[in-house]
C-alpha positions in Angstrom: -57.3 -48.5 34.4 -59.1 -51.6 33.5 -63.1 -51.0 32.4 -64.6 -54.4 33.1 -66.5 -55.2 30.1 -65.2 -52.3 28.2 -66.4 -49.0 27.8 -68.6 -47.8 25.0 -67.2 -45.4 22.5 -70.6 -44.4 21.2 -68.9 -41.8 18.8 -65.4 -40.5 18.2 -64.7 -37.4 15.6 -61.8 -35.0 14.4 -62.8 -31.6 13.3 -60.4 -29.9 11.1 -60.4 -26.6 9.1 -60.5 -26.5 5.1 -57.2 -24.1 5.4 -53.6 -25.6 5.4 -50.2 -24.8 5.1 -48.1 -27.2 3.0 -44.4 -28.1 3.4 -43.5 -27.8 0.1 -44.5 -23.9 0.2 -42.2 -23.5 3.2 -39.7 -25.2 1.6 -40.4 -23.0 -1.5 -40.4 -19.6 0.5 -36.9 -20.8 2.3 -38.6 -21.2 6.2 -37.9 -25.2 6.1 -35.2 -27.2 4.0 -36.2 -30.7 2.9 -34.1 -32.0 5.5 -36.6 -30.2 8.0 -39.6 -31.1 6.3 -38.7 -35.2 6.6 -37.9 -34.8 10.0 -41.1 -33.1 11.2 -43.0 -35.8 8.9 -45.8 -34.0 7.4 -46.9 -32.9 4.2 -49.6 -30.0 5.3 -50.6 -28.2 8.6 -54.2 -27.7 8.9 -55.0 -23.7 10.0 -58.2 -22.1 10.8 -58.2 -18.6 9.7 -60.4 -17.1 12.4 -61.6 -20.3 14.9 -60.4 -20.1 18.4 -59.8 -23.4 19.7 -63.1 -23.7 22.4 -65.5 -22.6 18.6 -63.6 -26.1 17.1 -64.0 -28.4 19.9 -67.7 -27.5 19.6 -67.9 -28.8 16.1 -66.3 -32.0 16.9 -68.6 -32.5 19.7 -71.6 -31.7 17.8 -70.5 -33.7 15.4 -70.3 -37.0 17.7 -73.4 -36.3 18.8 -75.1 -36.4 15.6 -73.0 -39.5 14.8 -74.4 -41.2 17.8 -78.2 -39.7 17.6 -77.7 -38.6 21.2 -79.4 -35.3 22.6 -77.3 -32.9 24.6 -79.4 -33.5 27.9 -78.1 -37.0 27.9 -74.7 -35.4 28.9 -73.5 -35.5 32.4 -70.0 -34.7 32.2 -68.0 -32.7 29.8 -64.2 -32.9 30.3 -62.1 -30.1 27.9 -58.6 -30.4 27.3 -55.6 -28.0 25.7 -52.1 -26.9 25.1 -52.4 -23.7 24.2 -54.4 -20.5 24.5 -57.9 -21.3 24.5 -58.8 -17.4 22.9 -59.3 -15.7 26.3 -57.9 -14.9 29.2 -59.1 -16.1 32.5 -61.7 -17.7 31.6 -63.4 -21.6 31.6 -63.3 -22.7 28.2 -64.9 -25.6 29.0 -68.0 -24.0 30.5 -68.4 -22.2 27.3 -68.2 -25.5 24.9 -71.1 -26.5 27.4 -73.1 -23.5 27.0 -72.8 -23.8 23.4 -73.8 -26.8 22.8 -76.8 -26.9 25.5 -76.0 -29.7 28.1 -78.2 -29.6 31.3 -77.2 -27.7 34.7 -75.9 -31.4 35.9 -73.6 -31.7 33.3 -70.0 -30.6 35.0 -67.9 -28.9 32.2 -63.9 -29.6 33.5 -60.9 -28.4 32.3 -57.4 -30.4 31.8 -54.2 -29.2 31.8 -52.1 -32.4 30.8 -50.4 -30.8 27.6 -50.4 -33.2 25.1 -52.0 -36.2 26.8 -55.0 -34.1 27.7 -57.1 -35.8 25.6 -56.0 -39.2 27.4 -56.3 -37.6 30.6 -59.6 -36.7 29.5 -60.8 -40.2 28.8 -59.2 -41.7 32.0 -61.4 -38.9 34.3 -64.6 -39.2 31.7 -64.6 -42.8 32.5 -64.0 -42.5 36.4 -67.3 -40.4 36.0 -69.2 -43.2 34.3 -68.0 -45.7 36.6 -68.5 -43.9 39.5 -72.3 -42.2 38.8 -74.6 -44.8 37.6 -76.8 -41.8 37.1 -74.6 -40.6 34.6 -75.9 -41.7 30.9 -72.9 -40.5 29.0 -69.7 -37.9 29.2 -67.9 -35.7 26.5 -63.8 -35.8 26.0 -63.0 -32.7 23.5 -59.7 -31.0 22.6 -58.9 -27.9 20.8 -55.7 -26.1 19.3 -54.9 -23.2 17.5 -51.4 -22.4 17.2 -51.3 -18.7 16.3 -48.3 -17.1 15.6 -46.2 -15.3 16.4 -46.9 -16.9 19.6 -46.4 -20.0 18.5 -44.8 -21.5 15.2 -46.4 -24.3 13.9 -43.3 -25.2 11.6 -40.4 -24.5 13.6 -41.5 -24.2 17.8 -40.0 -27.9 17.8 -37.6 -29.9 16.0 -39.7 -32.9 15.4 -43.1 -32.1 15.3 -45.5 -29.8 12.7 -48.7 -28.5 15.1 -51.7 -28.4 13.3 -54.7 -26.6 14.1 -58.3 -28.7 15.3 -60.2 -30.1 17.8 -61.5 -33.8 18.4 -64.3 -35.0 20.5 -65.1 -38.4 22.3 -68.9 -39.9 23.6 -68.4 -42.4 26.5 -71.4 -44.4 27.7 -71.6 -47.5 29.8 -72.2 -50.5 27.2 -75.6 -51.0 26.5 -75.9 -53.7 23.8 -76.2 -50.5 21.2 -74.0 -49.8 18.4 -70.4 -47.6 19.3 -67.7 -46.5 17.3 -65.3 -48.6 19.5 -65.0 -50.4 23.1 -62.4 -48.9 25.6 -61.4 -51.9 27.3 -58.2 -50.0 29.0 -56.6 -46.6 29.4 -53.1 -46.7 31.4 -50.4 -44.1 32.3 -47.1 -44.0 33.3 -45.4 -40.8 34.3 -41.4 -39.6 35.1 -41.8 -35.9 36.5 -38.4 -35.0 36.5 -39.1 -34.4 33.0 -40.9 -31.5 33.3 -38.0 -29.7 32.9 -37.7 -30.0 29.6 -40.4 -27.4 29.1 -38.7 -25.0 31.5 -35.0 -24.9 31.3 -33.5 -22.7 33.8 -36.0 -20.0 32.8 -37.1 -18.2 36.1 -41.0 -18.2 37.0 -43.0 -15.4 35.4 -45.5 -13.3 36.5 -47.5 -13.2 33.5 -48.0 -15.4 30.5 -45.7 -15.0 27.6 -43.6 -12.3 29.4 -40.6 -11.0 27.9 -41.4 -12.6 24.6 -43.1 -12.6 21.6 -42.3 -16.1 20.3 -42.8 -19.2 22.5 -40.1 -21.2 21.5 -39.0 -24.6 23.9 -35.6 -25.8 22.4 -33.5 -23.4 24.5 -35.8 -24.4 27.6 -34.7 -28.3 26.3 -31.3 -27.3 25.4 -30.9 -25.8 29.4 -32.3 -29.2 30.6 -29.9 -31.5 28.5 -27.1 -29.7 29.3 -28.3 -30.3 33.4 -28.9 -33.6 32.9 -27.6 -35.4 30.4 -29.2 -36.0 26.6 -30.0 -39.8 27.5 -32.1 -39.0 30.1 -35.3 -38.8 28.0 -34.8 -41.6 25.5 -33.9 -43.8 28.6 -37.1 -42.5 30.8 -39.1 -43.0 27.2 -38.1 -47.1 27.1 -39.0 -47.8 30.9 -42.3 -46.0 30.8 -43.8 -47.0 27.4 -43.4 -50.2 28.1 -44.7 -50.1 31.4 -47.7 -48.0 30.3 -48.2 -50.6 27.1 -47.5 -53.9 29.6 -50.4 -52.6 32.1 -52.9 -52.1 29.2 -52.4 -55.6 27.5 -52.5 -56.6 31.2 -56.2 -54.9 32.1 -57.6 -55.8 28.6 -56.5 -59.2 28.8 -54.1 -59.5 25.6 -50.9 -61.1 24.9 -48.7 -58.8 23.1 -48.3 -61.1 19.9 -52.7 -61.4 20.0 -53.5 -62.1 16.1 -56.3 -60.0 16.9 -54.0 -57.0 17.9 -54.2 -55.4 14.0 -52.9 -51.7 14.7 -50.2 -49.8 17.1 -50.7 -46.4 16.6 -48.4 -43.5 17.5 -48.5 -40.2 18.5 -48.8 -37.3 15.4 -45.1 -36.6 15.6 -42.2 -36.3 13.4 -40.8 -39.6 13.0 -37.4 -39.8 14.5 -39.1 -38.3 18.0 -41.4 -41.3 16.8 -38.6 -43.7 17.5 -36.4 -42.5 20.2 -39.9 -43.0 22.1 -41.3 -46.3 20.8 -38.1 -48.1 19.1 -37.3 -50.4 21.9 -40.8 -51.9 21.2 -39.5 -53.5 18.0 -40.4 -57.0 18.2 -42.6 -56.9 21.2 -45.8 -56.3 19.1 -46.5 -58.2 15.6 -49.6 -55.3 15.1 -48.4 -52.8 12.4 -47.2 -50.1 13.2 -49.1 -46.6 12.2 -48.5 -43.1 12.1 -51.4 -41.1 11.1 -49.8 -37.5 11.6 -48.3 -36.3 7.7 -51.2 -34.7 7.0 -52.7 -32.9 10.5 -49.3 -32.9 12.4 -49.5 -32.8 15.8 -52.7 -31.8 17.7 -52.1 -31.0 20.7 -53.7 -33.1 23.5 -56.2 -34.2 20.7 -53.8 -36.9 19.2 -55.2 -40.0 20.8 -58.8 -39.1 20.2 -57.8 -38.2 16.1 -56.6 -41.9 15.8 -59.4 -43.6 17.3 -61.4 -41.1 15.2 -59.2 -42.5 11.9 -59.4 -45.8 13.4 -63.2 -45.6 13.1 -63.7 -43.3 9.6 -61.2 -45.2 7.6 -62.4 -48.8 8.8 -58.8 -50.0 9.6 -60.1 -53.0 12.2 -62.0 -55.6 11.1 -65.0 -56.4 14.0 -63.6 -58.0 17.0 -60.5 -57.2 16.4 -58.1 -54.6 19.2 -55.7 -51.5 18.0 -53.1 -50.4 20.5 -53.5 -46.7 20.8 -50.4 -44.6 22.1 -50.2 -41.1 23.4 -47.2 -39.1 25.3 -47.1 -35.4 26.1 -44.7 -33.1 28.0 -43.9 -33.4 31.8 -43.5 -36.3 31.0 -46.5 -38.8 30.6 -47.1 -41.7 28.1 -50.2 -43.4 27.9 -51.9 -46.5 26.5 -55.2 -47.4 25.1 -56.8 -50.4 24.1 -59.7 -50.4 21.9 -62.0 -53.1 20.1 -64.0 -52.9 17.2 -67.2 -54.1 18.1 -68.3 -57.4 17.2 -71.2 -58.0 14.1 
């Protein structure tokens, strides 16, 4: 999706708990060898000792709106997305992130269900909102995750990838000539549903959530689907669709892919040989460097996208004017694209 003129990124924040789990204690305690630890790529986990997910994701939010001075009435859209459980049952999470942190009647709290590229799923439908409503002054993107276990093991549900526990938060508004965090100049996705079975295997549908089992765990799901299909079928659907996804966004924001002014590629917050099965073929097509921001958060969730732009931003890794290429992919399967500016003095 092209934004004509870019969109404003008035604010962009990662909320994490003090807590963590570090790899070398679960190397220590015999849960991980060292083997493990370099293919999941991180150092520590972040874990919230009592926060569900939706209590996170208000935090983050508050916290961009304090970053951008902006009062909660100015809100006119709130868009919420997860992977896992949210801390209730049947129940809109999103409705309760609104409550909390006071936006008017107007303000429509959505939820997404885009596993891990909620967050850019998120962003894509905050800014149809903008673009659509010229009544609307500014919408909220948050994520939250808590991986609890035994539900869910942060260390070992998935070969490649540590999940660590936070929530992120995003303040779109339609450029005003006021300061922002970033500009959104283009948000693209490119999809292959047949995918989707990698989360499900042969596993017959269930009538209630988690039933039969106390552990979630998706590699016999993925083994069931490799053994259906074929093991290239992923890393095959991965070269087509990145680079279509990455070609439209350069397209929409107007860059050639060797652009001096194209300083950063960052990746998903995953281990780094999922890391190149998914982006290798790109060697060459870029000259930005290449980043992976994960070792110390891991994975989170749908919030990945939003946590780089929010490092982006905090850590003052683009020079104004200049673009980072921000990647995203999550199960189903999706992988998106984002193109972002740091704005001009």
């Amino acid at each position: 999706m092209k934004f004509e003129g870019g969109l404003g990124v008035k604010a962009v924040t990662t909320w994490l708990p003090g807590t963590t789990q570090t790899a070398r204690d679960q190397v220590a305690a015999g849960r991980l060898t060292a083997e493990r630890v370099q293919q999941l790529g991180v150092t520590e986990l972040p874990v919230t000792p009592d926060l569900a997910a939706p209590q996170m994701a208000v935090r983050a939010a508050r916290r961009a709106l304090d970053h951008a001075g902006w009062d909660p009435s100015r809100i006119g859209f709130l868009a919420h997305a997860r992977v896992f459980h949210q801390g209730h049952e049947k129940w809109s999470y999103a409705h309760y992130i609104a409550s909390e942190l006071g936006l008017p009647p107007t303000a429509l709290p959505f939820g997404i269900e885009a596993l891990c590229t909620g967050g850019a799923t998120g962003l894509l439908v905050a800014a149809t909102q903008l673009l659509g409503d010229p009544s609307l002054s500014g919408a909220l993107v948050t994520t939250g995750e808590r991986y609890h276990a035994p539900a869910w093991d942060r260390w070992s549900m998935h070969s490649d990838i540590g999940y660590g526990d936070g929530a992120t938060a995003a303040l779109l508004h339609r450029r005003d000539g006021g300061p922002d965090d970033l500009h959104l100049l283009s948000l693209t996705h490119s999809t292959d549903g047949r995918l989707e079975g990698m989360e499900r295997g042969n596993q017959p549908f269930s009538q209630l959530p988690m039933q039969d089992r106390t552990t979630w765990e998706t590699n016999v799901e993925r083994k069931e689907f490799y053994e259906a299909v074929g093991k290239d079928v992923f890393p095959e659907a991965a070269r087509v669709h990145v680079r279509a996804s990455l070609d439209q966004a350069l397209d929409e924001a107007g860059l050639h892919p060797h652009d001096p002014r194209i300083r950063l590629f960052t990746m998903p917050r995953m281990g780094p040989r999922l890391v190149d099965v998914m982006y290798g073929s790109l060697a060459g097509v870029l000259k930005a460097e290449t980043v992976l921001l994960g070792g110390r958060t891991g994975h989170l969730g749908a919030g990945d996208m939003l946590a780089n732009m929010a490092d982006i931003v905090s850590h003052r890794m683009l020079r104004p004017g200049e673009f980072a290429i921000v990647a995203g992919a999550g199960g189903g399967f999706t992988w998106s694209t984002a193109v972002v500016q740091a704005p001009e003095q």
